[in-house]
DSSP file (Angstrom, degrees, kcal/mol; ACC not computed):
  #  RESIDUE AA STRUCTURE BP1 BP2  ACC     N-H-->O    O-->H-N    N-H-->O    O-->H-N    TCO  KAPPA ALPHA  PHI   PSI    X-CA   Y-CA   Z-CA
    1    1 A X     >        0   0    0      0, 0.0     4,-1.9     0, 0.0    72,-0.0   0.000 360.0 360.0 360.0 -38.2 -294.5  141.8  102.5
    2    2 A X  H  >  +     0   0    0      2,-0.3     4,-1.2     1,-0.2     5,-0.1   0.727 360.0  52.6 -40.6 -56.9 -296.5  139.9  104.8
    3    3 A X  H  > S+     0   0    0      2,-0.3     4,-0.5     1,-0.2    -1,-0.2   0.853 105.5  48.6 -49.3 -87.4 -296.7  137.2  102.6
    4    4 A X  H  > S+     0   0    0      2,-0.2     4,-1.5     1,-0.2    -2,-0.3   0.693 104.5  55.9 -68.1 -22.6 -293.3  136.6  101.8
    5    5 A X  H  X S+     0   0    0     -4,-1.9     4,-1.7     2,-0.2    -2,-0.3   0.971 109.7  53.1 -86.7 -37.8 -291.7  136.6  105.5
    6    6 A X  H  X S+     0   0    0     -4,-1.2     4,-1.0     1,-0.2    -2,-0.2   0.645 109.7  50.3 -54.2 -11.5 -294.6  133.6  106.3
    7    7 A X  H  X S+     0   0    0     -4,-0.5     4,-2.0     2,-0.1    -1,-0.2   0.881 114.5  42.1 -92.5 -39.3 -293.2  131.9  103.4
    8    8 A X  H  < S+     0   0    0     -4,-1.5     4,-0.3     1,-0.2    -2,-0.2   0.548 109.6  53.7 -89.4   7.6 -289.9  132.2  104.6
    9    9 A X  H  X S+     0   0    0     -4,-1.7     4,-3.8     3,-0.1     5,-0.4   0.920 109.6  50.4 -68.3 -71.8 -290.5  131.5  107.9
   10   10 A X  H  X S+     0   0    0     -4,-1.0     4,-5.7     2,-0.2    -2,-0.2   0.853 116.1  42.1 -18.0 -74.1 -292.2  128.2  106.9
   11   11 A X  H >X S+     0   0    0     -4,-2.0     3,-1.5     1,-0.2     4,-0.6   0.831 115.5  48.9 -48.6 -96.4 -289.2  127.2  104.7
   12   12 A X  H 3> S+     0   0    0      1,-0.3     4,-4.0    -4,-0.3    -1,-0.2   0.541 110.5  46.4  52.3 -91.7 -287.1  128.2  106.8
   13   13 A X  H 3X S+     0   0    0     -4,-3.8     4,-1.3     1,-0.2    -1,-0.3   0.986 112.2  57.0 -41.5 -60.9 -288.6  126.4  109.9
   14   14 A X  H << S+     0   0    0     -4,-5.7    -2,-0.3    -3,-1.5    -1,-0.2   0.789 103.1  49.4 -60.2 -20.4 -288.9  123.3  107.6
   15   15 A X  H >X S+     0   0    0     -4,-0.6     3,-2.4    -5,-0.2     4,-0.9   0.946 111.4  53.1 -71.0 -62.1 -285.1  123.3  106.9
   16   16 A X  H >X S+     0   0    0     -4,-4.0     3,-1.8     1,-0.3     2,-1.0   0.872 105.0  58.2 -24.5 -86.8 -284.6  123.6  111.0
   17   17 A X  H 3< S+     0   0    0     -4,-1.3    -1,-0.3     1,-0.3     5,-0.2   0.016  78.6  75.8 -48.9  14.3 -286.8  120.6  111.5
   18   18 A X  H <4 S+     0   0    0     -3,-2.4    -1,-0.3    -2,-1.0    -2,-0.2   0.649 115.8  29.4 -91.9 -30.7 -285.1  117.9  109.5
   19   19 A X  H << S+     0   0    0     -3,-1.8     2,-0.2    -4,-0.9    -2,-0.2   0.735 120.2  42.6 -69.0 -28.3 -282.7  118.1  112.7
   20   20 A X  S  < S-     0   0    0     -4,-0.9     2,-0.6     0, 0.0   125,-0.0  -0.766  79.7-112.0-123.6 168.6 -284.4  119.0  115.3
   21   21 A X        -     0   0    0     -2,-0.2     2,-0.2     2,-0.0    -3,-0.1  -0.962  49.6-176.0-100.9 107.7 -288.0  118.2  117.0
   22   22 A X        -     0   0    0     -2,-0.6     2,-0.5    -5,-0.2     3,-0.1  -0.667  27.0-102.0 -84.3 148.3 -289.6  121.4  116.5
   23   23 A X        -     0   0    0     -2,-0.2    -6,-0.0     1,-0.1    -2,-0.0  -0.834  43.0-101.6 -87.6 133.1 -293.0  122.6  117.6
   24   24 A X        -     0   0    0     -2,-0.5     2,-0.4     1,-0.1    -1,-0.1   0.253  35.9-137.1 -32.5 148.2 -295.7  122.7  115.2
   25   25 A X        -     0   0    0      1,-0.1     3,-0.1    -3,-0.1    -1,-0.1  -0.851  27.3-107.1-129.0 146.8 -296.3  126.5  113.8
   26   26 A X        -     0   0    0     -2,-0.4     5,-0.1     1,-0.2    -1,-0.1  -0.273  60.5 -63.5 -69.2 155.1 -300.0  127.6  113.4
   27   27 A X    >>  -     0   0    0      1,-0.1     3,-1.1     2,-0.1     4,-0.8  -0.107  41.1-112.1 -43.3 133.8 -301.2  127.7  109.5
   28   28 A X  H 3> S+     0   0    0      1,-0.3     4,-1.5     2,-0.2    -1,-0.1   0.525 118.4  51.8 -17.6 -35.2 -300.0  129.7  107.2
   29   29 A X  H 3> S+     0   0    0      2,-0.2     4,-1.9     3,-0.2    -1,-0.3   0.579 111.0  51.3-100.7  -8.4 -303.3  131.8  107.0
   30   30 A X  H <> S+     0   0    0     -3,-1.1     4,-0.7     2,-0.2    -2,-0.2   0.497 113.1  46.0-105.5 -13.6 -303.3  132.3  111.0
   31   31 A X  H  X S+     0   0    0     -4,-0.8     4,-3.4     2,-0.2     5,-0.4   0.840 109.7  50.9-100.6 -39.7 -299.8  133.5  110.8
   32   32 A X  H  X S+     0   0    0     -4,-1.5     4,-1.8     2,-0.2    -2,-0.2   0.886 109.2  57.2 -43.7 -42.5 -300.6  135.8  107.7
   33   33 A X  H  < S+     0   0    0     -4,-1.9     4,-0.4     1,-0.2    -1,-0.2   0.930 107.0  50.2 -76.0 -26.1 -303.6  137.3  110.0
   34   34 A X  H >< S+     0   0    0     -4,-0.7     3,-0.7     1,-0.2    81,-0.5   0.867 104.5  47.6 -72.7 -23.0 -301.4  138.1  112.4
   35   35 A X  H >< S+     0   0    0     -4,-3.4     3,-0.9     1,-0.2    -1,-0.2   0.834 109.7  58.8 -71.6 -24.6 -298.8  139.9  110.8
   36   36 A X  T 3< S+     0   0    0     -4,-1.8    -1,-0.2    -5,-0.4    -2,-0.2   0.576  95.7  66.8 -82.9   2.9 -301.5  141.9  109.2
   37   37 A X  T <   +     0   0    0     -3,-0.7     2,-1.1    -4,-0.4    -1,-0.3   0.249  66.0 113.8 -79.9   9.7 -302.6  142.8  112.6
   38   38 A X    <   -     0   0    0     -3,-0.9    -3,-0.0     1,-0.1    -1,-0.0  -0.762  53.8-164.8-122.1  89.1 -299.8  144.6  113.1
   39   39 A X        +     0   0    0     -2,-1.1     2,-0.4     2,-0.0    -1,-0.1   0.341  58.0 112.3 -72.9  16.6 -301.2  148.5  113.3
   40   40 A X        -     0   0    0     70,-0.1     2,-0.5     2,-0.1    34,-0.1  -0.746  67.6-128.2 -83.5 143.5 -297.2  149.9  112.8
   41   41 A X        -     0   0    0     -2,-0.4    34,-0.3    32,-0.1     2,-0.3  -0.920  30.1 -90.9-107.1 131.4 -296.8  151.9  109.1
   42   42 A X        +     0   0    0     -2,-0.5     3,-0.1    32,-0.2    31,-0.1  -0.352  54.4 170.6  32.3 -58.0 -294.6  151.0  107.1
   43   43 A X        -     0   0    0     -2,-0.3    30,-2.9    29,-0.3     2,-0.3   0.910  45.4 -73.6 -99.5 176.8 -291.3  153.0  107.3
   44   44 A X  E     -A   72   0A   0     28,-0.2    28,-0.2    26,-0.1    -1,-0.1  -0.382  56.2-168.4 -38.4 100.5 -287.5  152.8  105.8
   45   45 A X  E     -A   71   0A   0     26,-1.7    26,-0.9    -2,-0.3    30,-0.0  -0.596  28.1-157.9-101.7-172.0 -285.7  149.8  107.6
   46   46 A X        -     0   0    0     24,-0.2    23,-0.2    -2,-0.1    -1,-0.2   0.765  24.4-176.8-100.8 -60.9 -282.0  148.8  107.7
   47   47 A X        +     0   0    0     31,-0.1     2,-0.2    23,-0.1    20,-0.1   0.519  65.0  69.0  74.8  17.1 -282.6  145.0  108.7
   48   48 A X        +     0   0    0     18,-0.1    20,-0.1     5,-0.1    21,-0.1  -0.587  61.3 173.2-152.3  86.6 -279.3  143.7  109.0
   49   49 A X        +     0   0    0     -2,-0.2     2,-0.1     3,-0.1     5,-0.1  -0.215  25.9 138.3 -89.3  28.2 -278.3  145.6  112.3
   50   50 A X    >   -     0   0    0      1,-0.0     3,-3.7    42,-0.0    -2,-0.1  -0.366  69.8-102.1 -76.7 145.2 -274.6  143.8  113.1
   51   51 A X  G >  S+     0   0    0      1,-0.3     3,-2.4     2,-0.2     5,-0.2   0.871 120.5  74.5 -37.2 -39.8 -271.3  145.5  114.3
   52   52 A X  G 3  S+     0   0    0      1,-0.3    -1,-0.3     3,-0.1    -3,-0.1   0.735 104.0  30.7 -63.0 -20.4 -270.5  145.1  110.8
   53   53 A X  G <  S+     0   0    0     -3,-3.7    12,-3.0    11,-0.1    -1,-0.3   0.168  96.1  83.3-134.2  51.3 -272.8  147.9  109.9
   54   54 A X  E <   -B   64   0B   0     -3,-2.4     2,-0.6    10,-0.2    10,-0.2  -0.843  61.5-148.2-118.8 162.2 -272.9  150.2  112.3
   55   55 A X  E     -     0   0B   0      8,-1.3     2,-1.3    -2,-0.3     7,-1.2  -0.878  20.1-173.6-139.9  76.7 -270.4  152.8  112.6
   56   56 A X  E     +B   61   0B   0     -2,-0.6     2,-0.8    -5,-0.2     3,-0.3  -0.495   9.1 169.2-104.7 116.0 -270.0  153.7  116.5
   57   57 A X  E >  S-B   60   0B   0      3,-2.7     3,-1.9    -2,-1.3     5,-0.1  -0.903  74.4  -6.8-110.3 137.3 -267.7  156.8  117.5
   58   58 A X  T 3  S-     0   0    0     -2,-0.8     2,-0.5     1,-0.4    -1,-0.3   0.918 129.0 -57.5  86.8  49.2 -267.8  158.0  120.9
   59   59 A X  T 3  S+     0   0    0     -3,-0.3    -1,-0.4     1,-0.3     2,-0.2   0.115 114.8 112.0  82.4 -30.0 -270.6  155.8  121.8
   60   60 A X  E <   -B   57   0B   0     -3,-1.9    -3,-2.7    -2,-0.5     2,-0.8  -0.487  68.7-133.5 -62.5 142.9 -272.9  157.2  119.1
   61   61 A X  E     +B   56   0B   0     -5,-0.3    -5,-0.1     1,-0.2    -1,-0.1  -0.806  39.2 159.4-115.0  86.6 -273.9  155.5  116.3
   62   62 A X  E     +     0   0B   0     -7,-1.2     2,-0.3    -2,-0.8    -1,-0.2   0.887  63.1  44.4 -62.8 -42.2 -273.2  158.2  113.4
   63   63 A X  E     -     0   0B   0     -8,-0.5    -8,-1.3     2,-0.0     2,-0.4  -0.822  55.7-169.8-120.3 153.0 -273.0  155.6  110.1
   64   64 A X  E     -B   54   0B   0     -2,-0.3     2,-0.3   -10,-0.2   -10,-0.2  -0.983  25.0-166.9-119.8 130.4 -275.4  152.8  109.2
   65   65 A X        +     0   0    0    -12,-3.0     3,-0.1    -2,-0.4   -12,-0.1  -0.790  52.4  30.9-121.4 177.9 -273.8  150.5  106.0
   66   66 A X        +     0   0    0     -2,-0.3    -1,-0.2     1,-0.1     3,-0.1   0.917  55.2 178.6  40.7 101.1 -274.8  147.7  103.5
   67   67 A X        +     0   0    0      1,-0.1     3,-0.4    -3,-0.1    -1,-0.1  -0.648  45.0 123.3-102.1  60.0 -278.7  148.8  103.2
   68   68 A X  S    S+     0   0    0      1,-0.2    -1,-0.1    -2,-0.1   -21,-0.1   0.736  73.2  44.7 -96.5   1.2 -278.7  146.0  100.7
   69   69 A X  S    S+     0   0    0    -23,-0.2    -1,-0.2    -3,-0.1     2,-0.0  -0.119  90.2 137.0-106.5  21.1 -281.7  144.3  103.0
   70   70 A X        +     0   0    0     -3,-0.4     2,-0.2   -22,-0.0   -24,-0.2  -0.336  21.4 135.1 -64.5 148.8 -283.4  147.8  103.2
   71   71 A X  E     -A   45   0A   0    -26,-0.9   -26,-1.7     2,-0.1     2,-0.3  -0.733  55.7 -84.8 167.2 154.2 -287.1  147.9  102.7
   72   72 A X  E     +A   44   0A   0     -2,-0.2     2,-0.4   -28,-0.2   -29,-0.3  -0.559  64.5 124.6 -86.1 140.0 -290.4  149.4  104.0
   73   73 A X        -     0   0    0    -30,-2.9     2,-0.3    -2,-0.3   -32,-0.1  -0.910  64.0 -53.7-160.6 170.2 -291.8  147.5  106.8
   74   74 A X    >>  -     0   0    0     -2,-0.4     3,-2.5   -34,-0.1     4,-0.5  -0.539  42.0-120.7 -81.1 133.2 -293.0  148.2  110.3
   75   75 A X  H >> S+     0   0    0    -34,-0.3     3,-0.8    -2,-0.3     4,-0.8   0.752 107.6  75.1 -42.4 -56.1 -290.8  149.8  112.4
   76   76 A X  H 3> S+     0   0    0      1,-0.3     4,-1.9     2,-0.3    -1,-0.3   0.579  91.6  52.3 -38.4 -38.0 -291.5  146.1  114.5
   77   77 A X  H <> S+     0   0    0     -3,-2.5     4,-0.7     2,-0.2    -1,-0.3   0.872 107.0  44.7 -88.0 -45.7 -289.6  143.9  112.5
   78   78 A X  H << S+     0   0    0     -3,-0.8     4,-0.4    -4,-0.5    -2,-0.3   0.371 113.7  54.7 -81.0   1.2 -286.3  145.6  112.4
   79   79 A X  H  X S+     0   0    0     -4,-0.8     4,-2.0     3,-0.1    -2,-0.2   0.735 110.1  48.9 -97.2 -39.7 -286.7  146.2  116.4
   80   80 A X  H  X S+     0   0    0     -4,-1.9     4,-0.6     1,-0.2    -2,-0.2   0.814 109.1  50.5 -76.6  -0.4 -287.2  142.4  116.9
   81   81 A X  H  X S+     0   0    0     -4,-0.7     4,-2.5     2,-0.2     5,-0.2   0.780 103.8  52.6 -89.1 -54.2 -284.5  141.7  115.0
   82   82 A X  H  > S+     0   0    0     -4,-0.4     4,-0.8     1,-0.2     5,-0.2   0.957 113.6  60.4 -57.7 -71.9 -281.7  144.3  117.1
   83   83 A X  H  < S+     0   0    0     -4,-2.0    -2,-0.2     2,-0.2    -1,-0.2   0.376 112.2  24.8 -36.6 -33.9 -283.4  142.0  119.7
   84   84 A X  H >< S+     0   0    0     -4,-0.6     3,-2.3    -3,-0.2     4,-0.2   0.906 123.6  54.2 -92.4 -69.4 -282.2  138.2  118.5
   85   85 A X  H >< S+     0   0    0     -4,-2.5     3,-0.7     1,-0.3     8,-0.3   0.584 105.7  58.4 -62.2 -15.0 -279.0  140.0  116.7
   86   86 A X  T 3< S+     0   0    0     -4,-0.8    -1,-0.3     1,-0.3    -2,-0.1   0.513  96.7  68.4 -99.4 -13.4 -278.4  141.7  120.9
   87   87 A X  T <  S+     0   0    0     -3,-2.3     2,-0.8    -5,-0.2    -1,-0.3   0.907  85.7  62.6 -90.3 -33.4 -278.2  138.2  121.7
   88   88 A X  S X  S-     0   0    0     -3,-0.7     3,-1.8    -4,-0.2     5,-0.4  -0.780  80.3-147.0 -91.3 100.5 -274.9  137.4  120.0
   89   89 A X  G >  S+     0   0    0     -2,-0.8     3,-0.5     1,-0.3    -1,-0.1   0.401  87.6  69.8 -88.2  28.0 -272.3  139.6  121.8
   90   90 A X  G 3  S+     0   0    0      1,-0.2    -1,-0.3     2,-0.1    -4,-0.1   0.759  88.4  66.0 -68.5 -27.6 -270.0  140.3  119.1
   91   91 A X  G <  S-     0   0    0     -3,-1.8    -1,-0.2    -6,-0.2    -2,-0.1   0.441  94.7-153.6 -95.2  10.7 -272.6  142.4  117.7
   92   92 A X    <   +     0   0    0     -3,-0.5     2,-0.7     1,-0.2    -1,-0.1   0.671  42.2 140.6  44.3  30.5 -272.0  144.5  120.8
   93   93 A X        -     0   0    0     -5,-0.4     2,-0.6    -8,-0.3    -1,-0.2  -0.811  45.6-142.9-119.3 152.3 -275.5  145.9  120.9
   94   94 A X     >  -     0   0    0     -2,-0.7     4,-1.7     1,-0.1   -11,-0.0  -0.895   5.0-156.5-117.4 124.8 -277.8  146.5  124.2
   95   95 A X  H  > S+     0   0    0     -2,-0.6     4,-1.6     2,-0.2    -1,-0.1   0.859  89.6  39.9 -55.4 -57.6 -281.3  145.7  123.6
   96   96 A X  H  > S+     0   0    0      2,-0.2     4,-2.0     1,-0.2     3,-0.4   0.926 117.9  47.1 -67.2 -44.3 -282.9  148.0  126.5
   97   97 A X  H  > S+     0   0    0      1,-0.3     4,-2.2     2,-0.2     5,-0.2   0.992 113.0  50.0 -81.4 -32.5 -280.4  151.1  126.0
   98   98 A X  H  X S+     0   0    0     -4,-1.7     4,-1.2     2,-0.2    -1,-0.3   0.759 113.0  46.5 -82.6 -19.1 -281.2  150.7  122.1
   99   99 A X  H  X S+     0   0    0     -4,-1.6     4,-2.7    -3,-0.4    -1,-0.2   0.945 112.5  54.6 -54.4 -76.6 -285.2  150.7  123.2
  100  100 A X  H  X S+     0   0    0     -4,-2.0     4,-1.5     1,-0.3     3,-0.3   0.802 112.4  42.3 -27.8 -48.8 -284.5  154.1  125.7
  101  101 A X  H  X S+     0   0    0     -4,-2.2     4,-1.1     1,-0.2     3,-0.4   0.986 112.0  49.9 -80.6 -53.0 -283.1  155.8  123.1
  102  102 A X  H  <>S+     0   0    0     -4,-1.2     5,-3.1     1,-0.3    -2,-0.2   0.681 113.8  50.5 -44.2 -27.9 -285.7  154.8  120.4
  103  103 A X  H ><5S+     0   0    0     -4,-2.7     3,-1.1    -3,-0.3    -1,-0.3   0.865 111.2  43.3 -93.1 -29.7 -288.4  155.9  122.9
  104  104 A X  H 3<5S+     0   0    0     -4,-1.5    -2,-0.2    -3,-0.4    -1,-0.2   0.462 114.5  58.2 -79.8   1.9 -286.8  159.6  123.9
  105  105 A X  T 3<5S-     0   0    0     -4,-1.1    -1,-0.3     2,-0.2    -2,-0.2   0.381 125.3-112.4-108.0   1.9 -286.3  159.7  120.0
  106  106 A X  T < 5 +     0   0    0     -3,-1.1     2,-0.4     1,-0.3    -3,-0.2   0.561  68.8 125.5  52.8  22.2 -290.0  159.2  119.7
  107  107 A X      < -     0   0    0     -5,-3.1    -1,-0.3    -6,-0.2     2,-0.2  -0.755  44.2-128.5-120.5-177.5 -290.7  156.3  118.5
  108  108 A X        -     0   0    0     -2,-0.4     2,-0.4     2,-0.0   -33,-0.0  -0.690   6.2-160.2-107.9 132.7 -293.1  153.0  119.5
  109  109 A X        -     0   0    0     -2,-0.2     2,-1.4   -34,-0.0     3,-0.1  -0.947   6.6-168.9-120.2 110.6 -292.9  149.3  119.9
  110  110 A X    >   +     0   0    0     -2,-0.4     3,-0.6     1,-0.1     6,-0.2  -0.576  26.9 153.1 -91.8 105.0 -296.3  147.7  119.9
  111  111 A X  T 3   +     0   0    0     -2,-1.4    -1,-0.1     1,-0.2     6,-0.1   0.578  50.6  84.8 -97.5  -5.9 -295.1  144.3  121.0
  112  112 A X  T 3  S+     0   0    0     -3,-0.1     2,-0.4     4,-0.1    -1,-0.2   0.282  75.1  99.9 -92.3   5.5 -298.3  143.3  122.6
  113  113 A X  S X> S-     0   0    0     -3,-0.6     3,-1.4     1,-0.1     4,-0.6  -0.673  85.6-119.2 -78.2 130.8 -299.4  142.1  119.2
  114  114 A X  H >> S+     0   0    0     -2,-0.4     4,-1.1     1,-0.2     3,-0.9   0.896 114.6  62.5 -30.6 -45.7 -299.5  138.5  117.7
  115  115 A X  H 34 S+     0   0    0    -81,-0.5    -1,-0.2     1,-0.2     4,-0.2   0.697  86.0  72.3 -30.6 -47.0 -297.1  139.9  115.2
  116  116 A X  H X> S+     0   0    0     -3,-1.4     4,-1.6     2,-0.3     3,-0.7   0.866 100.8  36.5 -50.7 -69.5 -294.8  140.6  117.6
  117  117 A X  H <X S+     0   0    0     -3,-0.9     4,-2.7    -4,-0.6    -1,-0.2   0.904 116.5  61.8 -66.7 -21.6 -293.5  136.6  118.5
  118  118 A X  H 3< S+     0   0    0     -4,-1.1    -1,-0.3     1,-0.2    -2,-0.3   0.682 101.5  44.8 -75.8  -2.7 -293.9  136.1  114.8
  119  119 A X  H <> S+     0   0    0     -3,-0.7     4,-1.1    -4,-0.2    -1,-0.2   0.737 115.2  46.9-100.0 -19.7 -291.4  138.5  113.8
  120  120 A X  H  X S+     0   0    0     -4,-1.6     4,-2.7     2,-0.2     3,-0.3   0.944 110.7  56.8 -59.6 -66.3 -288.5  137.3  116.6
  121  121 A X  H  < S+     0   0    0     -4,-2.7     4,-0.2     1,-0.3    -1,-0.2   0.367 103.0  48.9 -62.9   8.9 -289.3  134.2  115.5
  122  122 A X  H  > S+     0   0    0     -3,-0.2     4,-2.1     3,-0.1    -1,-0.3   0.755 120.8  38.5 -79.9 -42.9 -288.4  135.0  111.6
  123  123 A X  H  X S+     0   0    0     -4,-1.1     4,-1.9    -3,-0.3    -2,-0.2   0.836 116.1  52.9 -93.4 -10.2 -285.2  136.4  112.7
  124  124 A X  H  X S+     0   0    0     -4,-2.7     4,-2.1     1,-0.2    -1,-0.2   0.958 116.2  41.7 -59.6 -55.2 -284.6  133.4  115.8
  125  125 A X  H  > S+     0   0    0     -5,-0.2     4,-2.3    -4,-0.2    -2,-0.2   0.886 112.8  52.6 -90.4 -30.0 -285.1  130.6  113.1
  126  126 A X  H  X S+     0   0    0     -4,-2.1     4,-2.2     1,-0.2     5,-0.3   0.982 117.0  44.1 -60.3 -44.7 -282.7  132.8  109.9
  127  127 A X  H  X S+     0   0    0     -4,-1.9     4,-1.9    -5,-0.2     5,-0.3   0.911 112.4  48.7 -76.3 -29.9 -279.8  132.9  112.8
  128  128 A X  H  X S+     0   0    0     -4,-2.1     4,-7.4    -5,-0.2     5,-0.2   0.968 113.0  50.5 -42.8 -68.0 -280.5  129.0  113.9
  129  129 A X  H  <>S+     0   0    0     -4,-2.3     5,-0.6     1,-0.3     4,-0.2   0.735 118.0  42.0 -57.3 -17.8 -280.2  128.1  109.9
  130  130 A X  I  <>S+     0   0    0     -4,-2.2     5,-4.0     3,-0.2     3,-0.4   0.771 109.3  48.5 -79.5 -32.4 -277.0  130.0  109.9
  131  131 A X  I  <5S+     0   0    0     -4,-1.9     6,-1.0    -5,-0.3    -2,-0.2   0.949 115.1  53.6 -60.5 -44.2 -275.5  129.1  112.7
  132  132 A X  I  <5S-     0   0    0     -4,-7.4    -2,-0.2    -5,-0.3    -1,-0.2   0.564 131.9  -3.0 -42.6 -28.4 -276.4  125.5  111.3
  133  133 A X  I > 5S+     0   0    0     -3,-0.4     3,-0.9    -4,-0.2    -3,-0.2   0.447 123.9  50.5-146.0 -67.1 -274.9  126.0  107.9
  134  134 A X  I 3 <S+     0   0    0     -5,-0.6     2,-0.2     1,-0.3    -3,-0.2   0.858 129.0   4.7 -43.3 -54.4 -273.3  129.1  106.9
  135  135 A X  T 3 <S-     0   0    0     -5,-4.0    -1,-0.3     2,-0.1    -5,-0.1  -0.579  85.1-142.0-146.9  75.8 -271.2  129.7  109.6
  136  136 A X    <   +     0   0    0     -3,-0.9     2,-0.2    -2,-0.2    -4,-0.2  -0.044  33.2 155.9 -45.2 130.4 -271.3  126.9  111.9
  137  137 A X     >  -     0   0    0     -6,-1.0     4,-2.1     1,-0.1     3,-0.3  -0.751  23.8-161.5-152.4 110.5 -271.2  127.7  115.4
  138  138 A X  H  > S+     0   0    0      1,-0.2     4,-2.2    -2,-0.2     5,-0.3   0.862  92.8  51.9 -51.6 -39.9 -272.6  125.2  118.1
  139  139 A X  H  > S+     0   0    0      2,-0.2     4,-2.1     3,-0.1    -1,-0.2   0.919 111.3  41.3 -69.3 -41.3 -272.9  127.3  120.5
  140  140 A X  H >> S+     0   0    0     -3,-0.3     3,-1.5     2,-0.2     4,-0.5   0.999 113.2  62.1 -40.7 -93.1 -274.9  130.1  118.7
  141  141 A X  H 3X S+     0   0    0     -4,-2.1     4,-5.9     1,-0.3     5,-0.2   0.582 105.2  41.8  -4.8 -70.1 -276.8  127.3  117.2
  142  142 A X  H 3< S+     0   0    0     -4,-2.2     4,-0.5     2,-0.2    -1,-0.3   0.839 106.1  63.8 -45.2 -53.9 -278.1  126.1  120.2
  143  143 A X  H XX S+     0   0    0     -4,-2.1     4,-1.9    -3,-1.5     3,-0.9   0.953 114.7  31.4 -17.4 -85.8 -278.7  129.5  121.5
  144  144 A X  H 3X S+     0   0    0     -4,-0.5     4,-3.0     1,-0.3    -2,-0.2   0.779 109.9  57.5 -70.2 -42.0 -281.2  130.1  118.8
  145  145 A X  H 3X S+     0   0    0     -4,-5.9     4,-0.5    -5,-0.4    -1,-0.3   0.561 108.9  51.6 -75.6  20.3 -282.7  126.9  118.1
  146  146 A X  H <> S+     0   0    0     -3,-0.9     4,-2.2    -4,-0.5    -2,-0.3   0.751 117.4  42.5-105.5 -74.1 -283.6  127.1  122.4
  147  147 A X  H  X S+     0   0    0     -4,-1.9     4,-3.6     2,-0.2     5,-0.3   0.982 111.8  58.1 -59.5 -40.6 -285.3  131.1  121.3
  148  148 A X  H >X S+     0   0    0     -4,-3.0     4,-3.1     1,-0.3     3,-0.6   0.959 110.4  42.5 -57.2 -74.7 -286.8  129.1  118.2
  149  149 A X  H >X S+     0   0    0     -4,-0.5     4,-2.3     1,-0.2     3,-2.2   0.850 112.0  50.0  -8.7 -90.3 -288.5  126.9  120.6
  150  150 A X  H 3< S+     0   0    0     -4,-2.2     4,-0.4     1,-0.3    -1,-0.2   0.698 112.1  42.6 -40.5 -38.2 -289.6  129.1  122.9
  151  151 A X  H << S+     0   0    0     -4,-3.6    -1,-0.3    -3,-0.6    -2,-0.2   0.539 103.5  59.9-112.4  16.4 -291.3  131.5  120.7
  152  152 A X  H X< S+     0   0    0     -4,-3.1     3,-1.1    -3,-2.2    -2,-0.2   0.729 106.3  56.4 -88.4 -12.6 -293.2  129.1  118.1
  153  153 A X  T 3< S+     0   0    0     -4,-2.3    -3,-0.1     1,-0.3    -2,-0.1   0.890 104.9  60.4 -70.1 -21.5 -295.1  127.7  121.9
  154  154 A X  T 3         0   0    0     -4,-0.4    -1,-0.3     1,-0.3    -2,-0.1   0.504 360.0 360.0 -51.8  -4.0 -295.8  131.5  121.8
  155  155 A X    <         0   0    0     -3,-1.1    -1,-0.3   -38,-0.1    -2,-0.1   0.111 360.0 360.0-143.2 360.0 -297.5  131.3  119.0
């Protein structure tokens, strides 16, 4: 799994950077040991956490749809991802209340891990390349390639 989101980071990235001045991303094998640093197991995710598939009645969120991006992964990757997707407010979601709840619910974000900026920064640079092509929107665009920035100097 590992693997395959540093290849599609790369690509990814590399698509970004025929527009833009990017900053250089650490090797491949330096990004692979850090996502394998990443002491979260495994579990069920949703990964594509938009209005469009969540189901919210009375402030609760009863239904999750389209699991067609489902897969097991650490728990870490589908939280930074509600984080970038929180950024775009059509998707009408809050970052902090959706932590609070996740934390009385019992679960953990180890965010103090390398992993951590490398997993924003998969879902920062997919929402650049879309905003970029799929569904142009400058403003969005800009948004994200501004987080893209910001977290490969984490890096």
């Amino acid at each position: 799994m590992n693997l395959r989101i540093v290849r599609r980071l790369e690509q990814r990235y590399a698509e970004l950077g025929k527009n833009d001045l990017l900053p250089v991303l650490p090797g491949a094998a330096q990004l692979l040991r850090d996502l394998d640093g990443n002491p979260s197991r495994a579990r069920l995710t949703h990964l594509d956490p938009r209005r469009q598939n969540v189901r919210v009645t009375g402030g609760q969120p009863p239904s999750i749809f389209d699991w067609s991006n489902a897969l097991g992964a650490a728990p870490e990757m589908e939280i930074a991802r509600i984080e970038e997707y929180a950024a775009i407010d059509e998707n009408g979601l809050d970052y902090e209340a959706f932590l609070e709840g996740y934390s009385r619910a019992g679960g953990t974000v180890v965010s103090e891990t390398p992993a951590w900026p490398i997993l924003r920064l998969d879902r920062a640079v997919m929402l650049a390349v879309v905003f970029s092509t799929v569904a142009p929107n400058d403003q969005l665009r800009e948004l994200f390639l501004t987080r893209v920035k910001t977290l490969a100097k984490q890096l």
